[in-house]
FIFIZA-509823 format. One line per field, with one value per residue (C-alpha): residue number from 1; y negated, z negated, x; chain. Coordinates in steps of 0.001 Angstrom, whole numbers, plus 500000, padded with zeros to 6 digits. Layout:
num = [NUM, ...]
c2 = [Y, ...]
c3 = [Z, ...]
c1 = [X, ...]
cadena = [A, ...]
This chain:
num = [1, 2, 3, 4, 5, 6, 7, 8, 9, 10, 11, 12, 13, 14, 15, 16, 17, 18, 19, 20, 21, 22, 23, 24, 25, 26, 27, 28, 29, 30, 31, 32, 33, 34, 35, 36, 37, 38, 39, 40, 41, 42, 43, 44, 45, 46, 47, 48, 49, 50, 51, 52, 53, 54, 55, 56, 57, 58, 59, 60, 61, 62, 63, 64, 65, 66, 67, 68, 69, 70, 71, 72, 73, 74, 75, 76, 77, 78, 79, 80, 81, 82, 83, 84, 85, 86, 87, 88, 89, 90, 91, 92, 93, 94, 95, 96, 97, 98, 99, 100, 101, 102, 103, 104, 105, 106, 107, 108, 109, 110, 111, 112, 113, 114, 115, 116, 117, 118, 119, 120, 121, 122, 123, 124, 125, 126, 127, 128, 129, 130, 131, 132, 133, 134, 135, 136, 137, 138, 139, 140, 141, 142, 143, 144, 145, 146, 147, 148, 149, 150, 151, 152, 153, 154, 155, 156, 157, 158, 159, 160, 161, 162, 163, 164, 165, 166, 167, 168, 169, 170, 171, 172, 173, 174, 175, 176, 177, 178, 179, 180, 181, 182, 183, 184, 185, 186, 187, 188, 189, 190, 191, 192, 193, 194, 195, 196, 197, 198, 199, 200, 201, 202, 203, 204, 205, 206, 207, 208, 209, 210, 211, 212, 213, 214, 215, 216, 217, 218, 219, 220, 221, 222, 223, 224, 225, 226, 227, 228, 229, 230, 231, 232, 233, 234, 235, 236, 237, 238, 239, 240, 241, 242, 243, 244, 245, 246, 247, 248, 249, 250, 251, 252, 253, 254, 255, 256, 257, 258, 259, 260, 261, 262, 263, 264, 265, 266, 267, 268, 269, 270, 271, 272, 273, 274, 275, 276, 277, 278, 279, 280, 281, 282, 283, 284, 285, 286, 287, 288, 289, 290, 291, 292, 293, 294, 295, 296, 297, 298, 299, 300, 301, 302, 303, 304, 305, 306, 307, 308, 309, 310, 311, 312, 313, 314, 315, 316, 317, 318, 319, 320, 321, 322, 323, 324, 325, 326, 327, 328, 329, 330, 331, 332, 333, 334, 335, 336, 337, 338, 339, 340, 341, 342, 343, 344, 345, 346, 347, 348, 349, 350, 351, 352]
c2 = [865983, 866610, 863660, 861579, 862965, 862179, 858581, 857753, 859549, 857475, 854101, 854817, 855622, 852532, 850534, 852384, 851721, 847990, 847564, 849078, 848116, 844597, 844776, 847524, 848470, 851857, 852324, 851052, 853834, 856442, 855445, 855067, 858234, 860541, 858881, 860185, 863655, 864095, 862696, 865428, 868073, 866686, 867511, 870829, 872304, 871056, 871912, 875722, 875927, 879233, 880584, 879612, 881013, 884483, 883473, 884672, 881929, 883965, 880904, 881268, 883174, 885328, 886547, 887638, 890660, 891021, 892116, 888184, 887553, 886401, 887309, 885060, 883974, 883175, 881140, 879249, 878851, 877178, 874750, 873615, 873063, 871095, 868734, 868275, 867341, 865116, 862932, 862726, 861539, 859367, 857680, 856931, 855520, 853056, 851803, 851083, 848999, 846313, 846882, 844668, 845634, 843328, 841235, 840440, 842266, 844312, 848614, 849505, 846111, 846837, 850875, 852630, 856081, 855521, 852462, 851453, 853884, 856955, 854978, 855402, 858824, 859531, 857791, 858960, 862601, 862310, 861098, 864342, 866655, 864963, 867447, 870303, 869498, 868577, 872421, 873489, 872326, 873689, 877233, 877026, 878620, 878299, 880022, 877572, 874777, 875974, 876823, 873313, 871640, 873913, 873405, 869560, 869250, 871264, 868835, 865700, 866583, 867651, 864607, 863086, 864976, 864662, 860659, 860934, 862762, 860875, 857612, 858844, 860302, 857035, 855077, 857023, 856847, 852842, 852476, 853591, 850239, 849263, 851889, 849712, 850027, 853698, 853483, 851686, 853244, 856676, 857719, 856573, 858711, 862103, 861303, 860975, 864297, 865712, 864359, 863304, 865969, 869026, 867912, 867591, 870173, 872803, 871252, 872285, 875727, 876625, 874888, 876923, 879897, 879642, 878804, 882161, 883339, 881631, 882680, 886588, 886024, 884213, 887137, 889611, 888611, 887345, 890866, 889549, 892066, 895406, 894496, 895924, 893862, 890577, 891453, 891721, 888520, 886688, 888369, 887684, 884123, 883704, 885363, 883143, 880204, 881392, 881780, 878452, 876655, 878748, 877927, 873825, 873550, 876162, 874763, 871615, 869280, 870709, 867533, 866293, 869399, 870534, 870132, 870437, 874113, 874178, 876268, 879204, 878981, 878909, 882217, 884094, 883082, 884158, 887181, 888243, 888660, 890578, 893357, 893737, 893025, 896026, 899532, 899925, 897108, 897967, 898350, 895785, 897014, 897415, 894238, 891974, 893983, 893180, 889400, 889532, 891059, 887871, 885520, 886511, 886683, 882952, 881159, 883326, 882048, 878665, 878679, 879640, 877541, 874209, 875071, 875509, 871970, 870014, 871016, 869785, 866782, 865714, 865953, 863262, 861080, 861123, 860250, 857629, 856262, 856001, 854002, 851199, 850735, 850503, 847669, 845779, 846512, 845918, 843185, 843955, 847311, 845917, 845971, 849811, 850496, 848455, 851328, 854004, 852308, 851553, 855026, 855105, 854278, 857120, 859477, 858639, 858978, 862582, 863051, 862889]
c3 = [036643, 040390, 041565, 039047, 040396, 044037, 043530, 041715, 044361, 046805, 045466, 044618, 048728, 049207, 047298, 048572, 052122, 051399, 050535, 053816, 056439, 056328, 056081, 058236, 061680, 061712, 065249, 065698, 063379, 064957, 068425, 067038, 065352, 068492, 069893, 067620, 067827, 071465, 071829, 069135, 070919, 074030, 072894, 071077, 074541, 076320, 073477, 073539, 077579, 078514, 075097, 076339, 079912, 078618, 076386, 073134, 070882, 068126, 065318, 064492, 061177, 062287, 064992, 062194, 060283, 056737, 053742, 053102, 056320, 056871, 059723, 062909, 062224, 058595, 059347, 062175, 060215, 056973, 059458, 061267, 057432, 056116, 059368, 059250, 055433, 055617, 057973, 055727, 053208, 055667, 056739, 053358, 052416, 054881, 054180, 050691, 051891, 052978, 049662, 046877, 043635, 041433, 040126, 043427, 043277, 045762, 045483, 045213, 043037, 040494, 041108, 040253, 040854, 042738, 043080, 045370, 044506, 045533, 048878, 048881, 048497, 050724, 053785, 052816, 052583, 056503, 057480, 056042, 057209, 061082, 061671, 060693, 063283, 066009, 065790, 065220, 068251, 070288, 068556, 067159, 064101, 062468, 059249, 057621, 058800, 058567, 054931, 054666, 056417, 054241, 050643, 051203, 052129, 049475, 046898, 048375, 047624, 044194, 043848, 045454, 043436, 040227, 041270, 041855, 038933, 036558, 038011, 037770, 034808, 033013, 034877, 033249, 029810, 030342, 031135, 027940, 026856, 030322, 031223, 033306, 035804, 035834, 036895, 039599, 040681, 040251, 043951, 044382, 041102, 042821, 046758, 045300, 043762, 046488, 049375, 047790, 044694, 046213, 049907, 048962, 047017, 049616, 051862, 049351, 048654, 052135, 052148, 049204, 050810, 053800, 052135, 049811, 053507, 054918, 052427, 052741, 056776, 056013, 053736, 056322, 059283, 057602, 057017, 053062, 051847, 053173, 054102, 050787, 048984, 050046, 050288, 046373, 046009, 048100, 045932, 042854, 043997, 044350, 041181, 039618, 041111, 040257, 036829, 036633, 038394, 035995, 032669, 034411, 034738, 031768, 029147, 029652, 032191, 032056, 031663, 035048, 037024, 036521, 039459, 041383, 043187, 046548, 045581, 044409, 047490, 049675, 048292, 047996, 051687, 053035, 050844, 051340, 055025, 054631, 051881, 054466, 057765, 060385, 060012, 063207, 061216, 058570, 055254, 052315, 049492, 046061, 044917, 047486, 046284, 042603, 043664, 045577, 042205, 039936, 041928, 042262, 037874, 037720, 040014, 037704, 034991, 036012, 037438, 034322, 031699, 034159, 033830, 029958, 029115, 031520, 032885, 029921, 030144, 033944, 033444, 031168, 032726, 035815, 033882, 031860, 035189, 037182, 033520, 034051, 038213, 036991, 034477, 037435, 039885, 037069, 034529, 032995, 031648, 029703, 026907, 027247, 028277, 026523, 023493, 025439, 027029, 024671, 023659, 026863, 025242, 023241, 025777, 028608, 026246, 026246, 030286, 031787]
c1 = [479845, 480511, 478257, 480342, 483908, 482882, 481447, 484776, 486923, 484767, 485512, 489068, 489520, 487303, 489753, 492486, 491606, 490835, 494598, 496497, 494239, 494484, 498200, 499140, 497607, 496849, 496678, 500253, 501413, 499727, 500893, 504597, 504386, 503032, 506358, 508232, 506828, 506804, 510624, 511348, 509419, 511075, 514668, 513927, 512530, 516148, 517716, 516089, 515259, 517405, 515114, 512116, 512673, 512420, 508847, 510499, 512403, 514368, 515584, 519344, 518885, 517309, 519837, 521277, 519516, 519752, 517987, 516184, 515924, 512125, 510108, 509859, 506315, 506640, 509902, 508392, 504973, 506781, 508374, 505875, 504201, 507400, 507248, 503933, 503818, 506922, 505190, 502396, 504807, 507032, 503821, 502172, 506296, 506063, 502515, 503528, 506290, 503612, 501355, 500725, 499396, 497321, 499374, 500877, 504770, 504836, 504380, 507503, 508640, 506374, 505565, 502668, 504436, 507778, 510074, 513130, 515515, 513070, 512668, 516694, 517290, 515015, 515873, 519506, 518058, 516796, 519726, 521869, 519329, 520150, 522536, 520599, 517842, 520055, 521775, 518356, 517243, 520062, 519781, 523450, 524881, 528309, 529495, 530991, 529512, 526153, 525910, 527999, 525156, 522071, 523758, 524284, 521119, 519712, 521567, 520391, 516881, 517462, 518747, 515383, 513326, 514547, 514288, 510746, 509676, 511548, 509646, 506479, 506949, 508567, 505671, 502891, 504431, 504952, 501399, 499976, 499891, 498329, 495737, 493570, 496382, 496228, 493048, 493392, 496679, 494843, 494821, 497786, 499515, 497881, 498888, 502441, 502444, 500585, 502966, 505922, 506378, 505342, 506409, 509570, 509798, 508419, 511266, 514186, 512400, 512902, 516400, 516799, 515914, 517982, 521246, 521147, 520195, 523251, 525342, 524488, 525617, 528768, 530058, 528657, 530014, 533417, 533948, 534414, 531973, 529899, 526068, 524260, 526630, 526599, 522661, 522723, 524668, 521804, 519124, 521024, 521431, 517241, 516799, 518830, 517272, 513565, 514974, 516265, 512893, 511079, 512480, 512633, 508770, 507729, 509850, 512269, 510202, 506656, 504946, 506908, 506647, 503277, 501286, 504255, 503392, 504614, 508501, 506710, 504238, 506305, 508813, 505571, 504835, 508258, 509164, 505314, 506804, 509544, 507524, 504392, 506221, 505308, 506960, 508934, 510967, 513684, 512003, 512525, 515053, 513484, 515676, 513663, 510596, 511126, 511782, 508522, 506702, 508323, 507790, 503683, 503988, 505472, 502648, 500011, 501212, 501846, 498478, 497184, 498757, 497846, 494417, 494308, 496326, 495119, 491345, 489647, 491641, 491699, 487671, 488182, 490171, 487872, 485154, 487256, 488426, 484620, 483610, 486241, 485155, 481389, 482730, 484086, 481440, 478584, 479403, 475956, 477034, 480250, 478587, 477108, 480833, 482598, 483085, 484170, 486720, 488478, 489089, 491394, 494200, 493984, 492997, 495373, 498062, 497612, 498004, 500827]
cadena = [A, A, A, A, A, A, A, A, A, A, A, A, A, A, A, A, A, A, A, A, A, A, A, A, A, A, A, A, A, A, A, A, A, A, A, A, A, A, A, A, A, A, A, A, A, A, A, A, A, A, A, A, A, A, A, A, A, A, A, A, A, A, A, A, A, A, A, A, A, A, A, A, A, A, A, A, A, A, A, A, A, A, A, A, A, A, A, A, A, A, A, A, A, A, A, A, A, A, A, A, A, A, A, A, A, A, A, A, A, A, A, A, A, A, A, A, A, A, A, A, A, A, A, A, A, A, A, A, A, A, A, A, A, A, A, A, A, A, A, A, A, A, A, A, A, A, A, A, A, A, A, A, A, A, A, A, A, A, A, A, A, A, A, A, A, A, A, A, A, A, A, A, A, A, A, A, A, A, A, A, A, A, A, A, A, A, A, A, A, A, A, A, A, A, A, A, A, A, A, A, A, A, A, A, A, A, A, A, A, A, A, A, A, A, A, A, A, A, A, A, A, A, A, A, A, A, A, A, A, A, A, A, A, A, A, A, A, A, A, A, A, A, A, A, A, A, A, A, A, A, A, A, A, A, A, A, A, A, A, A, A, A, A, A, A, A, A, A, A, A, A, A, A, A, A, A, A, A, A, A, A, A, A, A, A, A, A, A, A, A, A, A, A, A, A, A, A, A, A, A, A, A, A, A, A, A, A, A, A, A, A, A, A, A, A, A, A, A, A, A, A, A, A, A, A, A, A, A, A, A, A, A, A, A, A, A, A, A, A, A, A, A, A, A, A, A, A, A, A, A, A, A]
């Protein structure tokens, strides 16, 4: 079973690889992309300088002590993870601008897992979140403005993701009647829920984060509310919105949100933080606590009900999948193959 998932993994990156490199020079992408990366680097270090002076750079929200508020290392690590996997996903956009599929439309004209409109979003989603890095990188923070700046955002890529699951989603279900392309779109179907789905969606989880975060400051230091207060609104706020993802990937869009993992991740990641953060720090309330303790229950049980529908299934499909290359690869063996694959379109049918 293992020898047969890596051959197949194999020749799906072999075909994989055949398509972008004529079309796209992968050096050129690299080069532009260091560019990129040092001018950004470049302006966060002016940006940050009288910071950096002193060898200890404290992030806005966190000038700003409250109950949520994460520690500096697990704030700066998630970063430095959501930068790092949107330019996996910015990079793997752009090289299926240039692709073609089989029958000759281009990737996003005829779309194996996204199509123009998730393109779209998401070029209008960098452009809104603009702001938010340019007063990131000079260390400001604004009431108003800044939760403003953190819900818009936030929005945006709901918007984005609900775009991208809903293509793949309707993709999949259209190609029941086509399963040959599945096949050969396979690598393609996981890198988009691997970069785009769960990239994107570790990028609104921290957006998510910060803007209950941003919300407890505002009513703190507007004098609205006392501290413990507006610290139960923000954990109330969470709550509600681990509620919400909860009952949205469980019950009313499981087959879309599956293997999307990366929200609850990323709230064990940062609440983990606060709960075990050293003791010369304040201690965590028993409301972030009991957060903390849900949010370890829902990727359990998430974890676990992925691997009972679809383990036994996947294995499958991989198996399914390395049949159909051998048939194009080996025209000899049609005939050996020729009866299992047609039980594809029975089988496929139940994966989504």
């Amino acid at each position: 079973m293992m020898f047969i998932r890596y051959l197949m993994n194999f020749y799906d990156l072999q075909i994989f690889s055949r398509q972008i490199l004529p079309l796209v020079e992968l050096r050129t992408w690299t080069t532009v992309f260091q560019q990129i990366v040092q001018m950004i680097l470049g302006e966060w270090h002016r940006g940050n300088a009288e910071d950096f002076k002193t060898d200890f750079y404290i992030p806005s929200l966190n000038r700003h002590p409250t109950e949520l508020t994460p520690t500096l290392s697990s704030i700066s690590y998630i970063w430095y993870l959501v930068f790092i996997w949107q330019a996996a996903w910015i990079i793997y956009s752009i090289i299926g601008i240039f692709r073609r599929t089989s029958s000759g439309t281009y990737f996003y004209q005829h779309p194996c897992a996204m199509n123009k409109w998730c393109y779209f979003y998401t070029v209008f989603g960098l452009i809104l979140f603009t702001p938010q890095l340019a007063a990131a990188a000079r260390n400001k923070y604004g009431i108003g403005i800044s939760i403003f700046r953190y819900v818009g955002t936030l929005c945006e890529l709901i918007i984005i993701l609900v775009v991208v699951h809903v293509s793949l989603w309707e993709n999949l279900k259209g190609k029941k009647t086509d399963n040959y392309l599945y096949c050969l779109s396979f690598v393609d179907v996981w890198l988009t829920r691997l970069l785009y789905h769960n990239g994107l969606a570790l990028w609104a989880s921290v957006l998510f984060y910060e803007s209950c975060l941003s919300i407890i400051i505002g009513l703190i230091y507007s004098d609205l509310v006392s501290p413990p207060t507006a610290s139960i609104i923000g954990c109330f706020l969470l709550l509600f919105g681990f509620i919400t993802l909860s009952i949205l990937e469980n019950v009313a869009f499981y087959n879309s949100l599956a293997f999307t993992l990366s929200p609850w991740l990323t709230f064990l990641w940062l609440l983990g933080g606060i709960v075990f953060r050293s003791h010369d720090e304040s201690s965590s309330s028993v409301f972030v606590i009991w957060i903390f303790s849900y949010s370890i229950q829902m990727i359990m049980i998430k974890s676990s009900v992925l691997s009972y529908n679809y383990n036994y299934q996947l294995n499958h499909l991989f198996i399914l999948c390395f049949e159909y290359e051998l048939m194009i690869l080996f025209p000899v063996m049609n005939e050996v193959l020729h009866k299992n694959y047609r039980v594809i379109f029975w089988k496929v049918s139940k994966i989504s």
